[in-house]
DRENVEX-876476 format. One record per residue (C-alpha): residue in three letters; x, y, z; residue number from 1. Coordinates in Angstrom, 1 decimal, always signed. Layout:
REM DRENVEX-876476
ALA	X	Y	Z	NUM
...
END
This chain:
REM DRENVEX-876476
UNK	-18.2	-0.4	+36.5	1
UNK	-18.1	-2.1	+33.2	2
UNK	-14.9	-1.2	+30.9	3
UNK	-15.3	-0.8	+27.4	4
UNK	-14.0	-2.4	+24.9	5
UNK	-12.5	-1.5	+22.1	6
UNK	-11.3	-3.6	+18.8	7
UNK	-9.1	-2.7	+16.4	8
UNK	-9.4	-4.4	+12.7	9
UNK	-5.9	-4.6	+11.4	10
UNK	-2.6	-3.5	+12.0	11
UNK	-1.8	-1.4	+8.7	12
UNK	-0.1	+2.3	+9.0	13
UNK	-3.7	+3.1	+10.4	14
UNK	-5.1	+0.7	+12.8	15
UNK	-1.7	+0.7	+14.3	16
UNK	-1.5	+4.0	+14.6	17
UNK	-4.8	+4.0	+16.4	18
UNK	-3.6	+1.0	+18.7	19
UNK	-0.2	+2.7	+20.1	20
UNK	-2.1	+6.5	+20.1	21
UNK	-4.8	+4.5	+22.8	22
UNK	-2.3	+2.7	+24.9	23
UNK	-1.4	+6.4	+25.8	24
UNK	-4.6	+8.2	+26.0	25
UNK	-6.4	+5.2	+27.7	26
UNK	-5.7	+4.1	+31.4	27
UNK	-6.2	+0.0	+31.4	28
UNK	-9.4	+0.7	+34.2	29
UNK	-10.9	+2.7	+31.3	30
UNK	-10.9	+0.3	+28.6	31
UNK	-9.7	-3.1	+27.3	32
UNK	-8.3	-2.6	+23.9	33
UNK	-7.7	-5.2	+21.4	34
UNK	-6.0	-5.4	+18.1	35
UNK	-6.1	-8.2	+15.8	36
UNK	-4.5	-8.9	+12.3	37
UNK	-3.7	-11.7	+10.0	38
UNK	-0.5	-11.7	+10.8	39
UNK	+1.7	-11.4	+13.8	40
UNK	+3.8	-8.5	+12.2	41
UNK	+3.1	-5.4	+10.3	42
UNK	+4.9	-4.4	+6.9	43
UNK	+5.4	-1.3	+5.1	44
UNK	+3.4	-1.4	+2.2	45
UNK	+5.3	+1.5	+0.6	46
UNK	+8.3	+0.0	+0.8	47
UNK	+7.0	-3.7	-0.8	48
UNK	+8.2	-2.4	-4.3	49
UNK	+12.0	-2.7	-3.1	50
UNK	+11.3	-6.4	-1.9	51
UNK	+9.4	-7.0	-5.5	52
UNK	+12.4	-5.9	-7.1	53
UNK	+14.8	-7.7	-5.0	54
UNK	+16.6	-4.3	-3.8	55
UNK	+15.4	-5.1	+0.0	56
UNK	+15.4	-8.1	+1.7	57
UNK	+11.7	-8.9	+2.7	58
UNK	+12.4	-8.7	+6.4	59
UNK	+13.3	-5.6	+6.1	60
UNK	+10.0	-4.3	+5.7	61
UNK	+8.2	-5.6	+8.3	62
UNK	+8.4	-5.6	+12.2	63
UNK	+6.8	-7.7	+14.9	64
UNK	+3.8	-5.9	+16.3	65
UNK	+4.5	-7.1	+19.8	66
UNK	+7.3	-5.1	+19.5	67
UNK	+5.5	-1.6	+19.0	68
UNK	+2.6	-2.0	+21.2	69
UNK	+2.5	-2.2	+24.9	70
UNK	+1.2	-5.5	+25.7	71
UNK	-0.2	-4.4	+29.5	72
UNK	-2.5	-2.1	+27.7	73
UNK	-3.2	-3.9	+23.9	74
UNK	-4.0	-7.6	+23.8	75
UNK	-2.9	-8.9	+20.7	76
UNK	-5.0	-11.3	+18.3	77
UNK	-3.9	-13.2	+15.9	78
UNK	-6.8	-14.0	+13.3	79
UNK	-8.8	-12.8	+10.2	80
UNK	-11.9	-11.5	+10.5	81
UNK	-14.6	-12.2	+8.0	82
UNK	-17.7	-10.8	+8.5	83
UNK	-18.9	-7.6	+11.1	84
UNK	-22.3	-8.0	+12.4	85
UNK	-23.2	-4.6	+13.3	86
UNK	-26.6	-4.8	+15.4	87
UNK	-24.9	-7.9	+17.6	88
UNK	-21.3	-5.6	+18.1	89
UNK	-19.4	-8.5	+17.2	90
UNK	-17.0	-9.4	+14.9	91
UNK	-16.9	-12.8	+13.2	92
UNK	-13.2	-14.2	+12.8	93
UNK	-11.8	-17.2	+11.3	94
UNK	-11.4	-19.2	+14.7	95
UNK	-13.9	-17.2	+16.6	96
UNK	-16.0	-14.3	+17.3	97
UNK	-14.8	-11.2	+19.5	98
UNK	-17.4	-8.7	+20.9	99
UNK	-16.9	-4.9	+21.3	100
UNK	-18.4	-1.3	+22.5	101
UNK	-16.5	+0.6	+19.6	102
UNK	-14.9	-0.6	+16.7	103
UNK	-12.4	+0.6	+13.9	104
UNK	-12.6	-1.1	+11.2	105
UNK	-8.5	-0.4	+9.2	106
UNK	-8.2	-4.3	+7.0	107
UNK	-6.5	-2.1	+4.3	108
UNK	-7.1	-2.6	+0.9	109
UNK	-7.3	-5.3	-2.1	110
UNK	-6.3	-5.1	-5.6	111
UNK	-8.3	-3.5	-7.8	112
UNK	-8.6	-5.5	-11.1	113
UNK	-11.5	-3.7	-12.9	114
UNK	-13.3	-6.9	-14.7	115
UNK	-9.8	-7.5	-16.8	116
UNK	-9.7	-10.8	-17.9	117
UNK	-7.0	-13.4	-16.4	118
UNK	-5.2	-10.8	-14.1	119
UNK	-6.3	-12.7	-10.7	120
UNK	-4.8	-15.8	-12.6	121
UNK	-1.4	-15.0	-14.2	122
UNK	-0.2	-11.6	-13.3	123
UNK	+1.8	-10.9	-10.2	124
UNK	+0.9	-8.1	-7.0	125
UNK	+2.3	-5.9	-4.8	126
UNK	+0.3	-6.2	-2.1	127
UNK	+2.0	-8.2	+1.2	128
UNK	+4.9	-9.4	+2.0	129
UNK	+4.8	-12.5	+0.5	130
UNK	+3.5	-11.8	-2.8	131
UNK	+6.7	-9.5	-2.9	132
UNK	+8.5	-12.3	-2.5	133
UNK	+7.3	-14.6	-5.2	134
UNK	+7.4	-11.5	-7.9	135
UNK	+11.1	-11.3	-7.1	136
UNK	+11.6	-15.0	-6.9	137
UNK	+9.7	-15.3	-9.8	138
UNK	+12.0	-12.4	-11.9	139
UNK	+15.3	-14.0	-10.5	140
UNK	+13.7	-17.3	-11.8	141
UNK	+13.5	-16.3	-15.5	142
UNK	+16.9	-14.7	-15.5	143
UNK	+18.7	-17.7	-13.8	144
UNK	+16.9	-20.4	-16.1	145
UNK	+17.1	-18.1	-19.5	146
UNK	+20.9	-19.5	-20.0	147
UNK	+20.3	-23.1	-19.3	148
UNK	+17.7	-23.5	-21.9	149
UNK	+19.0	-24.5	-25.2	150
UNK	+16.7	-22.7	-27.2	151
UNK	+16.7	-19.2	-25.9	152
UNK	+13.0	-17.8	-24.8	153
UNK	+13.6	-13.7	-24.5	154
UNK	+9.6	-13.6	-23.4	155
UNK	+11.7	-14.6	-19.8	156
UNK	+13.5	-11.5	-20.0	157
UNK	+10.5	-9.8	-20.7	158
UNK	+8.8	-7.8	-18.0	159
UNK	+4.6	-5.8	-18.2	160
UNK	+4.0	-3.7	-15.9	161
UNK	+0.2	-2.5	-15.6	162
UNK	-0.1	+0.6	-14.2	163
UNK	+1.7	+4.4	-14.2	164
UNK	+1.2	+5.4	-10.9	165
UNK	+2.8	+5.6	-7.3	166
UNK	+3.1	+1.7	-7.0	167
UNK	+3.8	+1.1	-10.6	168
UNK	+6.8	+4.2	-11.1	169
UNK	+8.3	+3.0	-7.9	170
UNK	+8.6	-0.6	-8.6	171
UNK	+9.8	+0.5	-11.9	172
UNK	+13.1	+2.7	-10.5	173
UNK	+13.6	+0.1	-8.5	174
UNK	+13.5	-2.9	-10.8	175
UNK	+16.2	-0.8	-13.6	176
UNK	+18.2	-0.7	-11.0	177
UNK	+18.2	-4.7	-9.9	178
UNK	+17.9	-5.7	-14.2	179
UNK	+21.9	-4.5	-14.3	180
UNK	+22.9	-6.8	-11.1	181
UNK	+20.4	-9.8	-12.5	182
UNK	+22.2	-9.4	-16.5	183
UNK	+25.7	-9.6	-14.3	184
UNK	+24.8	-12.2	-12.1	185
UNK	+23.2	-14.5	-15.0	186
UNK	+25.4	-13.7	-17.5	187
UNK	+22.3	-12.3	-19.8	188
UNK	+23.1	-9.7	-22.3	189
UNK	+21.1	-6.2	-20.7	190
UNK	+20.2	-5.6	-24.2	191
UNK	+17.8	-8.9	-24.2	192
UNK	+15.2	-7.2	-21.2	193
UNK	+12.8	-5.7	-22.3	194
UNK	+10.6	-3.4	-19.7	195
UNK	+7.1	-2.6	-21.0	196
UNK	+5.0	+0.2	-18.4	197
UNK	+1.1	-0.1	-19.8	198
UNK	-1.3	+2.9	-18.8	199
UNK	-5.1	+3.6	-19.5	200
UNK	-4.4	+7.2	-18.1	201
UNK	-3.5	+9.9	-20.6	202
UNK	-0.6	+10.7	-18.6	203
UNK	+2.0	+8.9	-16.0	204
UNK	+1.0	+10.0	-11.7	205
UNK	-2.0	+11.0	-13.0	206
UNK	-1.9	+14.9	-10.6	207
UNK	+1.4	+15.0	-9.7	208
UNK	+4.0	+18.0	-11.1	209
UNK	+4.1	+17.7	-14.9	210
UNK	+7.5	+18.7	-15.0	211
UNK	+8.4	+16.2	-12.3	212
UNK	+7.0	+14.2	-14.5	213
UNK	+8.3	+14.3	-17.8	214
UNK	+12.0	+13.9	-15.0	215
UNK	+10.5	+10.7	-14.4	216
UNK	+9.8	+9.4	-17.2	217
UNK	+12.8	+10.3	-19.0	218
UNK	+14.8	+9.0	-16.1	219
UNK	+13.1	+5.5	-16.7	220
UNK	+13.5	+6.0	-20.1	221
UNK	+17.0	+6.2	-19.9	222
UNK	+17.3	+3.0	-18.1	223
UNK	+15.5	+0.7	-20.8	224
UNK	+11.6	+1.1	-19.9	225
UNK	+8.6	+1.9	-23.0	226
UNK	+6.0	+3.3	-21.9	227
UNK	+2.6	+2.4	-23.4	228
UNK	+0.4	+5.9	-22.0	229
UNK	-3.2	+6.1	-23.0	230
UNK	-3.4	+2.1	-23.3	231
UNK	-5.5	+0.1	-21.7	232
UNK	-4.7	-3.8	-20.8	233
UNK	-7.8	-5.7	-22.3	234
UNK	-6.6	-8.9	-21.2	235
UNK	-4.0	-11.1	-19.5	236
UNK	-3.1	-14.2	-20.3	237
UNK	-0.3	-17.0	-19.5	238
UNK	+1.8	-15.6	-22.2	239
UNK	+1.5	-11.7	-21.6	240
UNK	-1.2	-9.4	-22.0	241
UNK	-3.5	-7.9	-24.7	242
UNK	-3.3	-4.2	-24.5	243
UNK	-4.6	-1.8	-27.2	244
UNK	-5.9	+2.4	-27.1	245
UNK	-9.1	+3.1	-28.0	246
UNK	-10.5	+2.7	-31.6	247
UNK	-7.3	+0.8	-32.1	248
UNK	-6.6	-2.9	-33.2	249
UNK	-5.4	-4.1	-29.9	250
UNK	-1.8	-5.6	-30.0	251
UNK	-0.2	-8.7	-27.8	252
UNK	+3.2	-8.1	-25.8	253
UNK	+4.4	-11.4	-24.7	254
UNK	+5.9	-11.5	-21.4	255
UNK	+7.1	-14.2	-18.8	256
UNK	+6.7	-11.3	-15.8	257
UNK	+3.2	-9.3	-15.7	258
UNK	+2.9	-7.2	-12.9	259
UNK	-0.1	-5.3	-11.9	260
UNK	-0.1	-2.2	-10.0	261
UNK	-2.8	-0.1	-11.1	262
UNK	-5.9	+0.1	-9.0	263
UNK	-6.9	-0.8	-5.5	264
UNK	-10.3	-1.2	-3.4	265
UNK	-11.5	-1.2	-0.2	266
UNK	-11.5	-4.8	+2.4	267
UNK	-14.0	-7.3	+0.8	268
UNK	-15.2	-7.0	+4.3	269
UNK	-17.4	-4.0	+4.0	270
UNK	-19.5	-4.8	+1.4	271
UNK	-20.1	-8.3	+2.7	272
UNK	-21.1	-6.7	+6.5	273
UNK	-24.0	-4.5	+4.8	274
UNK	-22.1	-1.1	+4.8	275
UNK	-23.1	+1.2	+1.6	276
UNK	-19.9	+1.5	-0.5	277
UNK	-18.2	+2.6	-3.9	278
UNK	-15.6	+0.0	-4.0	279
UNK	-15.2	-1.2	-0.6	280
UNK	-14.6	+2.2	+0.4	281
UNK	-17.2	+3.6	+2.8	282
UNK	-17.5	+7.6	+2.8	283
UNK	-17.1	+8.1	+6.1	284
UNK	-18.4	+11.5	+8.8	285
UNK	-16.1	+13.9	+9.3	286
UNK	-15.3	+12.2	+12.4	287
UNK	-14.3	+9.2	+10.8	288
UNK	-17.6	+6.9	+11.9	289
UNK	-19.2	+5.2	+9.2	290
UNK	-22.8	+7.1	+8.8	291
UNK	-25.9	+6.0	+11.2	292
UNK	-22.8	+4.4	+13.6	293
UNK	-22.2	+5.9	+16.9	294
UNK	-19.5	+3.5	+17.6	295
UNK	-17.6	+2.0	+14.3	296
UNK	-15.0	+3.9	+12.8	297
UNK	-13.7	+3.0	+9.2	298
UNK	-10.0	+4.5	+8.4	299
UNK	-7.8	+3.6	+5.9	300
UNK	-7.8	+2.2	+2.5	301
UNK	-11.5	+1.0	+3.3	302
UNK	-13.0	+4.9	+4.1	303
UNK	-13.8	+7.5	+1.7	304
UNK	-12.8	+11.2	+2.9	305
UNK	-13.8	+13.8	+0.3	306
UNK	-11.1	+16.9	-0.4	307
UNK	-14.7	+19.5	-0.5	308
UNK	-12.1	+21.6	-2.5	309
UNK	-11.7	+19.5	-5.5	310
UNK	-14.8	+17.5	-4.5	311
UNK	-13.0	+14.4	-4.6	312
UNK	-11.8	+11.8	-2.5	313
UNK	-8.5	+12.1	-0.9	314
UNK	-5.7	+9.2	-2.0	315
UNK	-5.9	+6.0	+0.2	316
UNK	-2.0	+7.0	+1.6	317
UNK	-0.2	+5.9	+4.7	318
UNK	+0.0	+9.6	+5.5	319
UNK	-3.2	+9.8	+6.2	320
UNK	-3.8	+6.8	+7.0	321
UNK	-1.6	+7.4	+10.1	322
UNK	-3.1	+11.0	+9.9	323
UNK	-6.8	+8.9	+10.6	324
UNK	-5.1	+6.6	+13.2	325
UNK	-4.4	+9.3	+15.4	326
UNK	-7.4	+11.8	+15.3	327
UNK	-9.7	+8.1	+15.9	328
UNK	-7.7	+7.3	+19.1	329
UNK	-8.3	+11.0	+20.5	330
UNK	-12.1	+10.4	+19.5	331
UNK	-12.5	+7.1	+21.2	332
UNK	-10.7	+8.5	+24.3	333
UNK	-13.4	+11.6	+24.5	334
UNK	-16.6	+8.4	+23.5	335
UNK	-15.3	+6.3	+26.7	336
UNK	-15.6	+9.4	+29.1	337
UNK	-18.8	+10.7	+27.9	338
UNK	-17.5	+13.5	+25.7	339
UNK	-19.4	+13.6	+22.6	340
UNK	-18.1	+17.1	+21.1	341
UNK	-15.4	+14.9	+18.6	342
UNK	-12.9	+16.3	+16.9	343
UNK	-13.3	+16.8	+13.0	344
UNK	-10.3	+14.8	+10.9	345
UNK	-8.6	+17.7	+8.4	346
UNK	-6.1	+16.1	+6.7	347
UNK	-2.0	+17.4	+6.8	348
UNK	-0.4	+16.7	+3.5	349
UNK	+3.5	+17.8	+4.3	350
UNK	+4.3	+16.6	+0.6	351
UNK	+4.4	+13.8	-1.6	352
UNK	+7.7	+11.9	-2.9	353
UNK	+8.2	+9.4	-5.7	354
UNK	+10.8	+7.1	-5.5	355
UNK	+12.5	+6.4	-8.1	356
UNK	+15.3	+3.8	-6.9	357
UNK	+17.7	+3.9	-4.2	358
UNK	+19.3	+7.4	-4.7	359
UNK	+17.0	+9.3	-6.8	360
UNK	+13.4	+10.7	-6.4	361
UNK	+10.8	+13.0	-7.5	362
UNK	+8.1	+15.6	-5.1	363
UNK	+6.7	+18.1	-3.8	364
UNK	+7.0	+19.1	+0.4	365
UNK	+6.2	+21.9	+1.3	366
UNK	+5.1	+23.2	-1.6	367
UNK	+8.6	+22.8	-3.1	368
UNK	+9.4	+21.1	-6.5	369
UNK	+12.1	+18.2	-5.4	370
UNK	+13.8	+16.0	-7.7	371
UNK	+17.3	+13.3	-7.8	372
UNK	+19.0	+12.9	-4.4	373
UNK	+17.2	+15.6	-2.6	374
UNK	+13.8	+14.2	-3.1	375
UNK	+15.8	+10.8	-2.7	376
UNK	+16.8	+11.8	+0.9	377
UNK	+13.2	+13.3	+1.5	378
UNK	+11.8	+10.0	+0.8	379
UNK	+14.1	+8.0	+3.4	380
UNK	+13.2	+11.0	+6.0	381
UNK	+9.3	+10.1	+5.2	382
UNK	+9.8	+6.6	+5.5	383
UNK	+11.6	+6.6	+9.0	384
UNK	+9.1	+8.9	+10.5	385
UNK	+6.5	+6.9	+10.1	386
UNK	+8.4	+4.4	+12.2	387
UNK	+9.5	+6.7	+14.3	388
UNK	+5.5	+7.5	+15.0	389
UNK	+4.4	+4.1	+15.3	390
UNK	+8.0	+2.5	+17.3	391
UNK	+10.4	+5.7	+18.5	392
UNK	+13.9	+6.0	+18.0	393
UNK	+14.2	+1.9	+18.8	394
UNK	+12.4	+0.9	+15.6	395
UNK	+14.0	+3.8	+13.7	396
UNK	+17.4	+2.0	+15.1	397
UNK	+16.1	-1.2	+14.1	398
UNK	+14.5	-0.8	+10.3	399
UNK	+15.5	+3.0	+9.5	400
UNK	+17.0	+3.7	+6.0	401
UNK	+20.2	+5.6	+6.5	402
UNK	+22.0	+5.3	+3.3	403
UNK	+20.8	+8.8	+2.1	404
UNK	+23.5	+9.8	-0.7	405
END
């Protein structure tokens, strides 16, 4: 008897949720499962705005997949795949091709840079590990060179960052709390930074807590950053951006540092394999299978999962992400033995936390306000569950935050 095959597209808080849930549910006579990603280790994205801002080393963030799956049962890959060809059930890769009976397509996400002008060419991402690293390279750069220069430039000190939401807010607590160490450690005078926050929305987190809000924002306040609400970045160029609200002249900030966090899309991978989508983002059954697909699955950043009480989609999160990961491994384990009643994904949102910087914090969980070093200590129990789901108590051991107060 033939064993199916099952591929797994990336190794992101979903696909490796997906990989570890089926080494459990599936015996190796059932299926051959394989897993393949870029790279050979998997990183947290929602902790790359601590390694942008220098606060956590980069290693920190990421772990060796070997280490998490269970290598009798999961053959590991280590490639990039480029195109899906859906009526041959194979997947193109970079140094080969890899066929399958059911596929889950979880590649993550790319920036989202909405037609602006110069942003792919001079502003910085948060997106992988090693683009976190060159941001805070880059920062440390301009501070260590802005005393050896005879003629003081202060557009080194100065630091855009475009966007007001998770990523954006986060990096932000994070980077007022690295400026102090950096002005200390350069000898620059603190009062020379200058920390510019540019949004198009009317309003910083867009849907979260207004009066968690206005916490935040007068936290960051405090701590040097201007926020620039209701403006939109026109465009960006090698000496800062061009940023301006509606019916007004726009106005030039010049800045060494631009960072963008303000949008992302679905894999470039969708659109380019034929699959109807709004951004890379394919809205997906409520069994997570992309429509007319019996056997391809599409979790993620890359799927599209409507909330039918606001009629909108639900946030591409690791929560649910994870959340995704699981409900597809229980549905490929009933496809393999012939069950085709499959369980509907309804999404489990314990809460939401904001980080702020290492000890303080903004949220809701469990429908409770949170805010300061409660929230703070929330967020660290968020993040080491979600290693704790994907590795046990080892990788908890291993990469958990502790420092809580």
């Amino acid at each position: 008897m033939r064993k199916n095959k099952i591929v797994i597209l990336g190794a992101g808080y979903g696909g490796l949720m997906t990989a570890v849930r089926l080494q459990k549910l599936v015996g190796v006579n059932e299926a051959d499962i394989v897993l393949v990603n870029k790279n050979d280790y998997h990183y947290e994205t929602t902790w790359l705005h601590e390694a942008s801002a220098g606060t956590l080393h980069h290693d920190r963030v990421r772990y060796e997949i070997r280490d998490v799956i269970d290598r009798n049962k999961v053959e590991f890959v280590q490639d990039t795949a480029v195109e899906i060809k859906t009526e041959e059930k194979k997947v193109i890769l970079e140094n080969g091709e890899i066929t399958y009976d059911y596929l889950v397509i979880a590649l993550g996400g790319e920036p989202e840079t909405f037609g602006i002008k110069g942003l792919k060419e001079f502003a910085f991402g948060i997106t992988n590990v090693n683009s976190s690293r060159q941001l805070r390279e880059h920062i440390e750069y301009q501070f260590a060179t802005y005393n050896t220069e005879e003629e003081k430039n202060d557009e080194r000190l100065s630091i855009v960052v475009g966007g007001a939401g998770f990523t954006g807010i986060e990096f932000l607590g994070e980077l007022t709390n690295r400026i102090p160490e950096l002005c200390h450690e350069y000898d620059v005078d603190f009062n020379k930074v200058k920390i510019t926050c540019v949004e198009a929305a009317p309003t910083v987190l867009p849907g979260f807590d207004e009066d968690l809000v206005k916490y935040a924002v007068s936290h960051l306040e405090k701590k040097g950053v201007e926020f620039l609400i209701g403006t939109a970045i026109k465009e960006c160029t090698p000496d800062g951006i061009i940023a301006g609200k509606k019916d007004e002249e726009p106005i030039e900030i010049k800045a060494a540092t631009v960072v963008w966090a303000a949008g992302i899309r679905g894999n470039s991978i969708i659109e380019k394999s034929g699959f109807e989508a709004m951004r890379g983002r394919v809205k997906v059954q409520k069994d997570l299978r992309a429509p007319g697909y019996d056997d391809l699955f599409i979790i993620g950043d890359s799927s599209l999962f409507i909330n039918e009480e606001i009629n909108r989609p639900y946030p591409p999160t690791a929560q649910i992400a994870m959340q995704q990961g699981e409900v597809c491994a229980r549905n490929i384990a009933a496809l393999i033995r012939d069950k085709h009643e499959l369980e509907e994904f309804k999404p489990d949102i314990k809460g939401t936390v904001c980080s702020l910087g290492e000890d303080d914090a903004i949220g809701v969980v469990y429908g409770k306000k949170l805010r300061g070093g409660k929230a703070s200590f929330m967020k660290k129990v968020v993040d080491n569950r979600s290693l704790f789901m994907i590795g046990g108590a080892s990788l908890v051991m291993k990469k958990g935050k502790f420092k809580v107060f």
